[in-house]
LUMDRENBA-671773 format. One record per residue (C-alpha): residue number from 1; residue in one letter; x negated, y negated, z. Coordinates in Angstrom, 3 decimals, padded with zeros to 6 digits. Each point is the difference from the previous one (the first is absolute). Layout:
<recs>
REC   k r       c1       c2       c3
REC NUM A        X        Y        Z
...
</recs>
This chain:
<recs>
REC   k r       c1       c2       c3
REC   1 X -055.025  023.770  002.502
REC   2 X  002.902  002.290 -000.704
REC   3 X  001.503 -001.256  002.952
REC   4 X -000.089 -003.830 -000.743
REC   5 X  001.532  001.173 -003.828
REC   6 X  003.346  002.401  001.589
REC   7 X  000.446 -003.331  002.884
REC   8 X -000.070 -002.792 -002.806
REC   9 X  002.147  002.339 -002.348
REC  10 X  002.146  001.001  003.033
REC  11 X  000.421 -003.708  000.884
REC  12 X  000.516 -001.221 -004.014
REC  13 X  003.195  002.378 -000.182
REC  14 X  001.631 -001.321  003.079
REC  15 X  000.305 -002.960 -001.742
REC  16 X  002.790  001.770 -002.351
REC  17 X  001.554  001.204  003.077
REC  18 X  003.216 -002.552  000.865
REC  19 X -000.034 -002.567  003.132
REC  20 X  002.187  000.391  002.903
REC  21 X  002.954 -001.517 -001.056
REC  22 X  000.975 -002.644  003.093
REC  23 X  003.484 -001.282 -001.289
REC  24 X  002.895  001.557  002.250
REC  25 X  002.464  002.239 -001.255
REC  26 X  002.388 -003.096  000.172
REC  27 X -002.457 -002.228 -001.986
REC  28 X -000.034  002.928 -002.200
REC  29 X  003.497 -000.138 -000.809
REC  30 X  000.111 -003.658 -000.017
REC  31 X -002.222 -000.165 -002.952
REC  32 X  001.866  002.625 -002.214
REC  33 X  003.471 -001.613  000.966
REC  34 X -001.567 -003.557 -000.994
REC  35 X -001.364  002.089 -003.736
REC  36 X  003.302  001.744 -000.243
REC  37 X  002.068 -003.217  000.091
REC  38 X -002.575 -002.356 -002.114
REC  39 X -000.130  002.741 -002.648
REC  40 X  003.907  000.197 -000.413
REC  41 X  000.932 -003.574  000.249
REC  42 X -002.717 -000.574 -002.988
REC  43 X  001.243  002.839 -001.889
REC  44 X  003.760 -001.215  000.833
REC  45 X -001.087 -003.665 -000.932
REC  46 X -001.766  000.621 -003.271
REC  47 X  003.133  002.418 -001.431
REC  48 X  002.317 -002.977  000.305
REC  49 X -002.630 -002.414 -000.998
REC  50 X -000.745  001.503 -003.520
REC  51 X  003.282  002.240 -000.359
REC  52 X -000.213  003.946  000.794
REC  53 X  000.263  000.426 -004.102
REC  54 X -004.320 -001.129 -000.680
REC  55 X -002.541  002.744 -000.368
REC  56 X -002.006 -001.861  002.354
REC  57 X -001.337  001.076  003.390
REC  58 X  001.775 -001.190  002.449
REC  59 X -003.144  000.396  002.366
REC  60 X -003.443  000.252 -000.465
REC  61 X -002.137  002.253  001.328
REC  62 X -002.465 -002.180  001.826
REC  63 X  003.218 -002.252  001.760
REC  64 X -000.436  003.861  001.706
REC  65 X -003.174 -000.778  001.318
REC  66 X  000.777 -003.363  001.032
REC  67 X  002.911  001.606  002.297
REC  68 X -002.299  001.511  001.913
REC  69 X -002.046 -003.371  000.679
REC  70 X  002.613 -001.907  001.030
REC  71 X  002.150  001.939  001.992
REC  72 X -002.878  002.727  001.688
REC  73 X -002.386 -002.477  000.303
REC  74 X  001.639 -003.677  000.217
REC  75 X -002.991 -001.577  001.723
REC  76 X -002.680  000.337 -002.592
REC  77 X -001.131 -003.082 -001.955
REC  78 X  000.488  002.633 -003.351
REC  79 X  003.693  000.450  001.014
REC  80 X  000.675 -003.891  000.012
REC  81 X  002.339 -002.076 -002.457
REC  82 X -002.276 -001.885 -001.566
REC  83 X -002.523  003.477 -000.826
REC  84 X  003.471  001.672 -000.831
REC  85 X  001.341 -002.817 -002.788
REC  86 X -002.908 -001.597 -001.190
REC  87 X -002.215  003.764 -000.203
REC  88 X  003.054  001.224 -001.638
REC  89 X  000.784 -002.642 -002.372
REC  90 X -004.063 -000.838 -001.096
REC  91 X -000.449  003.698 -000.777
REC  92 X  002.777  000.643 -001.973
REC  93 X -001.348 -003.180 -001.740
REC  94 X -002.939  001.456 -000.825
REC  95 X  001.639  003.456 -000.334
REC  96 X  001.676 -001.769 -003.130
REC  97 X -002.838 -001.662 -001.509
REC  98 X -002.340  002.714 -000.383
REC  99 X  002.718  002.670 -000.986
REC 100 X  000.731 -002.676 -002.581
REC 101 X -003.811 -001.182 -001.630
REC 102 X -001.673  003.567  000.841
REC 103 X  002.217  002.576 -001.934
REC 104 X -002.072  003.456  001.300
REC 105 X  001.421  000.578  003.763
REC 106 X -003.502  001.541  000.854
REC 107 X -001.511 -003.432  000.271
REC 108 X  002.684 -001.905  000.842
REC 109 X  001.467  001.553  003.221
REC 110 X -003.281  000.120  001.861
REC 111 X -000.789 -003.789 -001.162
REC 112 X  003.284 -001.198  000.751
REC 113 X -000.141  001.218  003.804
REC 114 X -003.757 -001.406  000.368
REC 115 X  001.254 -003.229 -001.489
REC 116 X  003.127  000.331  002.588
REC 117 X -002.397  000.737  002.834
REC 118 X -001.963 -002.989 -000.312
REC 119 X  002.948 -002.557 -000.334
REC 120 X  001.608  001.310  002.931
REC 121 X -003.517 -000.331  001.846
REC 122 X -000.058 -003.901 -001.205
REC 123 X  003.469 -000.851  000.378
REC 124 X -000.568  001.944  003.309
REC 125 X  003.296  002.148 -000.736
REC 126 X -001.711  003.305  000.111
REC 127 X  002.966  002.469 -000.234
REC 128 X -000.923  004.062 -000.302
REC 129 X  003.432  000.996 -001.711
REC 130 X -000.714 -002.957 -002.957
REC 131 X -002.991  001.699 -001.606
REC 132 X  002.516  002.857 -000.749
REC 133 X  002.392 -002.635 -001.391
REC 134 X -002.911 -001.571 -002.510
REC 135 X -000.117  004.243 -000.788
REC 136 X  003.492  000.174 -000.563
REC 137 X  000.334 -002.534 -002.429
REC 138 X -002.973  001.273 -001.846
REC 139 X  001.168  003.677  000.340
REC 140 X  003.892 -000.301  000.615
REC 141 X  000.566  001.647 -003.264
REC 142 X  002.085 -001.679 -003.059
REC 143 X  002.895 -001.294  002.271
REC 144 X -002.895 -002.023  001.908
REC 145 X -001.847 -000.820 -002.845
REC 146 X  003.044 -001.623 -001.720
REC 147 X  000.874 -002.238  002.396
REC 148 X -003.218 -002.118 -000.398
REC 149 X  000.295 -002.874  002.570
REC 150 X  003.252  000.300  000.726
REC 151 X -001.212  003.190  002.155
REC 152 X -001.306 -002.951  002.837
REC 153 X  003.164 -000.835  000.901
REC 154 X  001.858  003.427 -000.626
REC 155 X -000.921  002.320  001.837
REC 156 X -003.048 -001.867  001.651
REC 157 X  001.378 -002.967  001.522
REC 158 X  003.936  000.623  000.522
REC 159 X -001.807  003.513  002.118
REC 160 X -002.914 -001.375  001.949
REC 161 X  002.914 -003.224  001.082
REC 162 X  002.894  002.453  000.874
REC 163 X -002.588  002.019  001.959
REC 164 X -001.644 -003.108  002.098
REC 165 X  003.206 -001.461  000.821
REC 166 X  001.297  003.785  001.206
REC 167 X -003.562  000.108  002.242
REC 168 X  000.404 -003.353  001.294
REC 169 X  003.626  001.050  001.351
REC 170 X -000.773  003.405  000.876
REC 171 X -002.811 -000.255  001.734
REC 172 X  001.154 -003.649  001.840
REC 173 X  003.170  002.243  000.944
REC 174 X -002.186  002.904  001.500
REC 175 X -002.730 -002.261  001.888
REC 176 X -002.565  000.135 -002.294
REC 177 X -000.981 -004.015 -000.961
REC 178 X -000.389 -000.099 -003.921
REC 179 X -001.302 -002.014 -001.348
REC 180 X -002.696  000.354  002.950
REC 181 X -001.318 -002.849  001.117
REC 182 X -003.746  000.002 -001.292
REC 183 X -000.999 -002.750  002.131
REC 184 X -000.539 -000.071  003.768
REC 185 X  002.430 -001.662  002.642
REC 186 X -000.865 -003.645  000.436
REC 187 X -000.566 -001.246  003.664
REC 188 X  003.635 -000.418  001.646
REC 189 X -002.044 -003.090  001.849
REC 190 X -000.467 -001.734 -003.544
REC 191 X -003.484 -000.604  000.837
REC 192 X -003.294  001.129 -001.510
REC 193 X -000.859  002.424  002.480
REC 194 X  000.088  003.783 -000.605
REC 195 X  002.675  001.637  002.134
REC 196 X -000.648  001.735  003.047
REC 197 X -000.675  003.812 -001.729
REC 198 X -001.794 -001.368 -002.484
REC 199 X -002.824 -001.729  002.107
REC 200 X -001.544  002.889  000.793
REC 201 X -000.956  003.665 -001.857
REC 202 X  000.113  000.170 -003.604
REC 203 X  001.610 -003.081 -001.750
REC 204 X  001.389 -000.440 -003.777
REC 205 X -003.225 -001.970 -000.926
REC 206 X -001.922  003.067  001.359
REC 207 X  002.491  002.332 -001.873
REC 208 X  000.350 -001.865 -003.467
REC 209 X -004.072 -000.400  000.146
REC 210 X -000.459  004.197  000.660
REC 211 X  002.789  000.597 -003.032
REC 212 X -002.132 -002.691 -002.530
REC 213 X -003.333  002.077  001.147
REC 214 X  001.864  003.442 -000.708
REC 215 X  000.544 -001.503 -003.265
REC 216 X  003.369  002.439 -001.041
REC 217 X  003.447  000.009 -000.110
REC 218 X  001.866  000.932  003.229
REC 219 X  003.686  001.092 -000.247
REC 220 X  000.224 -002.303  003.212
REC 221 X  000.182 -003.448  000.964
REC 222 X -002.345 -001.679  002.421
REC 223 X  003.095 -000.566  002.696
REC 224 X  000.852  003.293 -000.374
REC 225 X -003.290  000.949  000.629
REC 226 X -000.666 -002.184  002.598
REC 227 X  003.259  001.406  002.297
REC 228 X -001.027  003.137 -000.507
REC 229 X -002.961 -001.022  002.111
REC 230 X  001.766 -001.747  001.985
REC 231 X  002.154  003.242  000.899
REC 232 X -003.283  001.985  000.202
REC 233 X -001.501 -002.509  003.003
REC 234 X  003.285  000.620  001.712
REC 235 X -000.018  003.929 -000.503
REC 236 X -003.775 -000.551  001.275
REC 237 X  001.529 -001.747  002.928
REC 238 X  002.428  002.421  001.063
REC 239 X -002.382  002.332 -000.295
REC 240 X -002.534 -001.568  002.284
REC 241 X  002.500 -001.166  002.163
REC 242 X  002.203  002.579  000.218
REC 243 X  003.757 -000.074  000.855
REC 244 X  001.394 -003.694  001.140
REC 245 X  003.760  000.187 -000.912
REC 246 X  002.611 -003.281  000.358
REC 247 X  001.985  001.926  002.492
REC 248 X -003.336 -000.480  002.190
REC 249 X -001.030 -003.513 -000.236
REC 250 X  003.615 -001.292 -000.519
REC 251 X  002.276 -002.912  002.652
REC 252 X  003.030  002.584  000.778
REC 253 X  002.303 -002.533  001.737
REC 254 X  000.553 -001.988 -003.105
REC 255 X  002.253 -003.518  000.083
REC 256 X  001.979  000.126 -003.472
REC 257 X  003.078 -001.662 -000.942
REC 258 X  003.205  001.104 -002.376
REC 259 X  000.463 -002.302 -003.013
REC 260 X  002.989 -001.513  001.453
REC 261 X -002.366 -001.541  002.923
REC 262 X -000.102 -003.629  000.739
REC 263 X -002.532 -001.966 -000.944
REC 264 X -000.405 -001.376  003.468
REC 265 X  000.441  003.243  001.630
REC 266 X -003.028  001.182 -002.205
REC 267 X -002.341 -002.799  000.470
REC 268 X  000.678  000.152  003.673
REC 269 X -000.945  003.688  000.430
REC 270 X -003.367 -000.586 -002.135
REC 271 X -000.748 -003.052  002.446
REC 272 X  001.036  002.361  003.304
REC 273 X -002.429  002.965 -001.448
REC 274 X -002.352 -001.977 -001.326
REC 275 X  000.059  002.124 -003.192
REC 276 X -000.004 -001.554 -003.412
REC 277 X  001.810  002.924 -002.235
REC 278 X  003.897  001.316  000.686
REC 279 X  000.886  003.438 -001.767
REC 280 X  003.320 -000.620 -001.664
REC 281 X  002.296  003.148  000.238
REC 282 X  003.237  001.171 -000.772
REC 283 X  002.455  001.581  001.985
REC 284 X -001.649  003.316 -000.401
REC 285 X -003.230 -001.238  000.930
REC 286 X -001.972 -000.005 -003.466
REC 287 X -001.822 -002.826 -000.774
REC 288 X  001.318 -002.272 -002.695
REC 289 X -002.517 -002.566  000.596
REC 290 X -002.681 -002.099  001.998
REC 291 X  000.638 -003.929  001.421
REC 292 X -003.273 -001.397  000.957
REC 293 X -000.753 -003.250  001.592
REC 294 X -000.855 -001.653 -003.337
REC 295 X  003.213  000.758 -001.120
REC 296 X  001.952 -001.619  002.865
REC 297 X -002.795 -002.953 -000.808
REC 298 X  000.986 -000.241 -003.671
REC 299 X  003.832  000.405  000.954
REC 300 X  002.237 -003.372 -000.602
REC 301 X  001.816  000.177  003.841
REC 302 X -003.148  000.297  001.957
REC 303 X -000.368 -003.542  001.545
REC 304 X  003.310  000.939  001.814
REC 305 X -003.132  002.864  001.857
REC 306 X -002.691 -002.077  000.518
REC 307 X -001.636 -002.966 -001.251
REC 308 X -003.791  001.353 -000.046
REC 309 X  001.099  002.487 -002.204
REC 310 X  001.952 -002.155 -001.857
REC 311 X -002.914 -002.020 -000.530
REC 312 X -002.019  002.894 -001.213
REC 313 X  002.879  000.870 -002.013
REC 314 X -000.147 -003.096 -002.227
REC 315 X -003.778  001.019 -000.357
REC 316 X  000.198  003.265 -001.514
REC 317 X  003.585  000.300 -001.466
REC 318 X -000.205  001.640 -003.359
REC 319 X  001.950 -002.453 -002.584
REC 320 X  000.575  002.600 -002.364
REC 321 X  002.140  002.180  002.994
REC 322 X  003.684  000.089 -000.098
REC 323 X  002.439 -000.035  002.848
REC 324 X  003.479 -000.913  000.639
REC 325 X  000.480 -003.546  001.245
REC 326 X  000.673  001.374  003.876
REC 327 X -001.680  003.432  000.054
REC 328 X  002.088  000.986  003.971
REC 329 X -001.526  004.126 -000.578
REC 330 X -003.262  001.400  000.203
REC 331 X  001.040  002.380 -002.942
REC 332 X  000.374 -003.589 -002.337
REC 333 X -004.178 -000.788  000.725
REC 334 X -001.160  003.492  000.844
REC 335 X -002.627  001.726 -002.793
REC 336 X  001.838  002.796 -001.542
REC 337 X -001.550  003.189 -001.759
REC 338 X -003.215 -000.039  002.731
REC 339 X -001.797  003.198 -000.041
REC 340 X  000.181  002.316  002.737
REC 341 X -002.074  003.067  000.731
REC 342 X  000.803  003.116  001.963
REC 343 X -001.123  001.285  003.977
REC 344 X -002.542  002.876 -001.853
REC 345 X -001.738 -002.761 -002.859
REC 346 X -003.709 -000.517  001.068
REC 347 X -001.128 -003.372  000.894
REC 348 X -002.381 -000.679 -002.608
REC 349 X  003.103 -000.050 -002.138
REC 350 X  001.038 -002.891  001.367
REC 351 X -002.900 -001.869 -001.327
REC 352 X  001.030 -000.834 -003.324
REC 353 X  003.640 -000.625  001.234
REC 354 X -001.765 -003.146  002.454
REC 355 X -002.585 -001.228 -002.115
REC 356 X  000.615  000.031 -003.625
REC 357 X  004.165  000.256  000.503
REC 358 X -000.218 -002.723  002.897
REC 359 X  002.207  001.819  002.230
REC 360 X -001.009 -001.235  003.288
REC 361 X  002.844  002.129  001.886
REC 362 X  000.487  003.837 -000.941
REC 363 X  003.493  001.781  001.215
REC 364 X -000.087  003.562  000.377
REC 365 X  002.641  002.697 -000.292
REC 366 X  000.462  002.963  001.054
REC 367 X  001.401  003.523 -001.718
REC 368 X  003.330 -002.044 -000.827
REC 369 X -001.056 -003.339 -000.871
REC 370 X  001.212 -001.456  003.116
REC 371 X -002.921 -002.116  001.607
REC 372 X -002.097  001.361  002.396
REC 373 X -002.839 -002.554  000.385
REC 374 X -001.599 -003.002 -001.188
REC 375 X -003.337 -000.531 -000.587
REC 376 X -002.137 -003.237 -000.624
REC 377 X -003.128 -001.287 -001.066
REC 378 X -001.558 -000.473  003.569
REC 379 X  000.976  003.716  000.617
REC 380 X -001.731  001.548 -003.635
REC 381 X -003.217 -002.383  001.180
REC 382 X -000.008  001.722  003.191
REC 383 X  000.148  003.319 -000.799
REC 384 X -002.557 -000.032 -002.632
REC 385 X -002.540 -001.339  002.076
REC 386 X  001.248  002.675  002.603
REC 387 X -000.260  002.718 -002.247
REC 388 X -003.341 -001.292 -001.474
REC 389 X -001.459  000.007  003.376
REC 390 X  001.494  003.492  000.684
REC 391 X -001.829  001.076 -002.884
REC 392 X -002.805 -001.414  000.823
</recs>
């Protein structure tokens, strides 16, 4: 009996010990940079706003708390603009009200953050940082108190704007998408079927269903939860499968072009090879971009090529795409910014890239960014069902 007591009392205080913190040192950094910089362009902003002369906080305290939403942790539905402004703004609201119709502090500070709490629930703005911001204007002391409504817009709303804009730049500047996109990707196809990842394993009807039947709030979205599986089945995979690099499963004697390539040239060396992507490089060899046979198809010179193709290309030419009125290079049709991934990345990596980025053709570089390989869909089909039968 003692036993079962010291294991359940053993395993209730490990719940006070901290969790392995994940986040790289770089992330780290990232996130105090992004706090640093929203903190002193609101404090900056508000001085010229209202005039350094005002005995009025420049900052308050809970803006604090805020920083460390939106810049350390830019991906959680709490950290979003909407949460941010409208949590803010509604508390401080409320804040107001009961500091002004319930004169004794004691009652009004903890009413005024329940009554916060439950409009951010239904306006579905639910903000941590604003119940300290209904506190502060029932608690802010004199200054506070005197402003009366005016307190919404100064501090409250000139500091929770200055910081969202600073977020949305910051963290768009560092590669961190804010606001983060809280719905999934639509099919690229356009049609009503689920994309290729999403047909099998756990999907977001499976995921939003689980997080209704937990029935509490998660400091994460369901997309963000549901690549995090996503990257767990492919650390699964690699770890059934083992090792299966690029370098491995990659075409070595690759055709590409230079931008400055004909068009004819091109189209006659994807006809010759019977390939249907051309690496685009420059003169040191890096890849600058990708010219695939749809592009030649949607190209304005191609019936000067061949009239199949320019048959096809009247089919599936994208109206909306730009090109000179004689495009003569393959750098004026090619697809610029294409991803490429290195000779050591693991195969299952290339996954994503394929199916949900609709990269049919991947380049691959070596040490130096010059190209070393190319690989294609044909070649990631075949050496999955290689490895799987390896494994099996």
């Amino acid at each position: 009996m003692n036993k079962i007591v010291n294991e359940t009392a053993q395993e209730w205080l490990r719940g006070f010990l901290p969790a392995p913190m994940v986040a790289s040192r770089q992330e780290r950094l990232r996130g105090c940079l992004g706090a640093l910089l929203g903190l002193l362009a609101t404090g900056l902003i508000s001085r010229v706003v209202v005039g350094g002369g005002m005995a009025l906080p420049l900052i308050i305290a809970p803006v604090g708390a805020s920083a460390v939403l939106l810049f350390a942790a830019p991906a959680s539905p709490l950290a979003q603009p909407w949460p941010m402004i409208g949590g803010n703004l509604v508390s401080a609201i409320i804040g107001v009200t009961c500091a002004h119709w319930i004169h004794d502090p004691l009652f009004a500070a903890p009413l005024a953050t329940t009554l916060a709490i439950a409009a951010m629930f239904t306006l579905r703005c639910l903000h941590p940082p604003s119940g300290a911001v209904a506190l502060t204007a029932v608690l802010g002391g004199p200054t506070i108190t005197a402003l009366g409504y005016h307190f919404i817009l100064f501090p409250v709303a000139l500091n929770s704007l200055v910081m969202m804009l600073t977020a949305i730049a910051f963290n768009s500047a560092t590669g961190r998408p804010y606001p983060h996109p809280q719905r999934p990707k639509p099919n690229p196809h356009h049609t009503v079927d689920k994309t290729p990842l999403a047909r099998l394993g756990i999907s977001q009807e499976d995921l939003r269903t689980a997080l209704g039947q937990y029935d509490q709030v998660l400091d994460i979205s369901a997309d963000e939860l549901e690549a995090l599986f996503q990257r767990a089945e492919m650390n699964a995979y690699h770890r059934r499968f083992g090792e299966i690099t690029c370098a491995q499963i990659m075409s070595r004697d690759v055709v590409a072009v230079e931008f400055g390539t004909s068009l004819q040239d091109a189209w006659s060396l994807l006809r010759r090879h019977q390939i249907r992507a051309l690496p685009v490089l420059d003169p040191a060899r890096r890849v600058i971009g990708m010219a695939t046979d749809l592009d030649f198809m949607a190209s304005a010179d191609l019936d000067a090529f061949d009239g199949l193709a320019a048959r096809f290309r009247r089919i599936i030419r994208k109206p909306t795409t730009i090109y000179t009125d004689r495009p003569e290079a393959v750098g004026q049709i090619m697809r610029r910014n294409v991803p490429t991934v290195s000779e050591d990345t693991h195969i299952v990596e290339l996954v994503p890239l394929m199916v949900d980025a609709g990269q049919r053709h991947i380049a691959v570089v070596d040490a130096t960014r010059k190209l070393s390989g190319i690989i294609s869909q044909s070649d990631l089909v075949a050496a999955l069902y290689r490895g799987g039968l390896k494994a099996g």
